[in-house]
N, C-alpha and C positions, 0 to 999 in steps of 0.2 A: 835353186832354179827348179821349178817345176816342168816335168815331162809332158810329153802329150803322150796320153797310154789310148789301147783302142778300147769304147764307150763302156764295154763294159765292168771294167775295172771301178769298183766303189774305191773310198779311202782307205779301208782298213787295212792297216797294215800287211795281213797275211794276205790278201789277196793282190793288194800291190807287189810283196816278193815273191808269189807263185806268178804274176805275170812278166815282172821284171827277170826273174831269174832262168826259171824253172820254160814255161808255158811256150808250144811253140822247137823247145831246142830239141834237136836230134838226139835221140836217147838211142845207147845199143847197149846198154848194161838190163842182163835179164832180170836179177833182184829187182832194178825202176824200173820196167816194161811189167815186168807182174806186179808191184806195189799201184803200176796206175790203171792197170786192167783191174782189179780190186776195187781200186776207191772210185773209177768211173762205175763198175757195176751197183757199187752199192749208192751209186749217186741218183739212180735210175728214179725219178719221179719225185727228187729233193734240191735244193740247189747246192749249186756246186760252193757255194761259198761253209753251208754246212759243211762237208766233207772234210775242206780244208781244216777248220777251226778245230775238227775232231780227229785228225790226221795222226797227231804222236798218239793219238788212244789208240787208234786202228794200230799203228805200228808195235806198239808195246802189244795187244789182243793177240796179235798175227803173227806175232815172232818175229817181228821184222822182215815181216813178210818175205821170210824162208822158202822156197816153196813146196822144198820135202818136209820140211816140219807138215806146214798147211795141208798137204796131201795126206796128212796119216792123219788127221783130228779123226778123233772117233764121239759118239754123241754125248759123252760127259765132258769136252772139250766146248761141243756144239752147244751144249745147254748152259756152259759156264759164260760163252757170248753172249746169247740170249740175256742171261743176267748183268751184262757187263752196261752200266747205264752209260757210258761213256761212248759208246760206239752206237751204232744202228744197229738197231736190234730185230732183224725180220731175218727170219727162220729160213727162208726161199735163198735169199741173197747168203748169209751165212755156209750153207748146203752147199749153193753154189759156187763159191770160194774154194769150198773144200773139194769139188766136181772140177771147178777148171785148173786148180793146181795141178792135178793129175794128168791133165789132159795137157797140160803147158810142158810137163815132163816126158809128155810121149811126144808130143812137137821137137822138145830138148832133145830126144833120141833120134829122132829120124831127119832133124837137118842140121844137127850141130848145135844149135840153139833156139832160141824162141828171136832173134834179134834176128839172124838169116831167115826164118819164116815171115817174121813179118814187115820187113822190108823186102822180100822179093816182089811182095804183090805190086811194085813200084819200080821195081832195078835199083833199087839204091836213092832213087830221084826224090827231092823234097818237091812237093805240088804246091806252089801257090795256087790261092782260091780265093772264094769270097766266101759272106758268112750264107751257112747253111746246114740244114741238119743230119744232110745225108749225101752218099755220091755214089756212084757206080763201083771206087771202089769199097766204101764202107760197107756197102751190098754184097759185095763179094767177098769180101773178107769176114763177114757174119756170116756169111751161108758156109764158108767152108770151116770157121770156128763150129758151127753150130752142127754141123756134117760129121765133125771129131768127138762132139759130145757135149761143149762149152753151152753155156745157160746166161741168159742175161750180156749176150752180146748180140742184140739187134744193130741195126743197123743206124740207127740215131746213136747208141753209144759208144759206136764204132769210130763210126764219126769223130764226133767229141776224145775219144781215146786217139787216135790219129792226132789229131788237132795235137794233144796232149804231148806226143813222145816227137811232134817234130815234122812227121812224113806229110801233114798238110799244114804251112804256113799259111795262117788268116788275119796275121796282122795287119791291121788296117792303115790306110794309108797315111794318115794323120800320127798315128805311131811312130814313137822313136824306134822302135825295136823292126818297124818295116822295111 
């Protein structure tokens, strides 16, 4: 039986099990909420369907995206991604992986975790919305990432990284998963 997914789901398989599975659910596990801060940052000006396809590379690159590993790379860690043809490869986003690890650990320090920081901007409430690239909170919640130090979280990829961990449902109505 075939589903109704919302339009933008192509066939390919991984992007059908990141929408069917993954896309959309409430995330409070910090290893997934840093794993998709990550590959939303580095998603920044590529589609998101690459990302996906290159996902176990990012993961194997990144330690598993640890994020005390990720916060100690030092630049023969940094250069060795750069060579890594499997991953994206730009210098900026790489850097800044290793910039908001740090910063996600000092989040970690001062509310418990990164999962009570970024669900407070909300009280806990999942937002249904519609599609768009940005909100009031994706704005605030970049500005005050970006306040702590964080890089490559505007407020379009805020967006989209919300979307991601849960806290704004945009499944479309046509959707089974709506």
């Amino acid at each position: 039986m075939n589903k109704n997914r919302c339009t933008w789901v192509s066939e390919e398989e991984v992007y059908i099990k990141y929408h069917d599975e993954e896309w959309g659910v409430p995330t409070h596990n910090d290893r997934e909420l840093f794993e998709l801060l990550v590959l939303e940052s580095f998603q920044a000006g590529l589609s998101w369907i690459t990302i996906l396809k290159k996902r176990d590379h990012f993961k194997k690159a990144f330690d598993d995206f640890d994020v005390v590993k990720v916060s100690k790379y030092d630049e023969k860690k940094v250069n060795e991604l750069l060579e890594n043809k499997n991953i994206i490869r730009h210098k900026g986003k790489i850097t800044s992986a290793i910039n908001n690890a740090q910063v996600f650990i000092e989040i970690q320090n001062e509310f418990g975790s990164f999962d009570e920081y970024i669900w407070s901007f909300n009280d806990g409430e999942i937002i249904k919305s519609e599609f768009l690239t940005e909100s009031e909170l994706s704005k605030n919640i970049s500005k005050d990432l970006k306040k702590r130090g964080m890089k490559f979280v505007g407020p379009t990829i805020i967006y989209s990284y919300l979307e991601a961990i849960g806290i704004i449902d945009n499944h479309q109505k046509e959707c089974f998963k709506y």
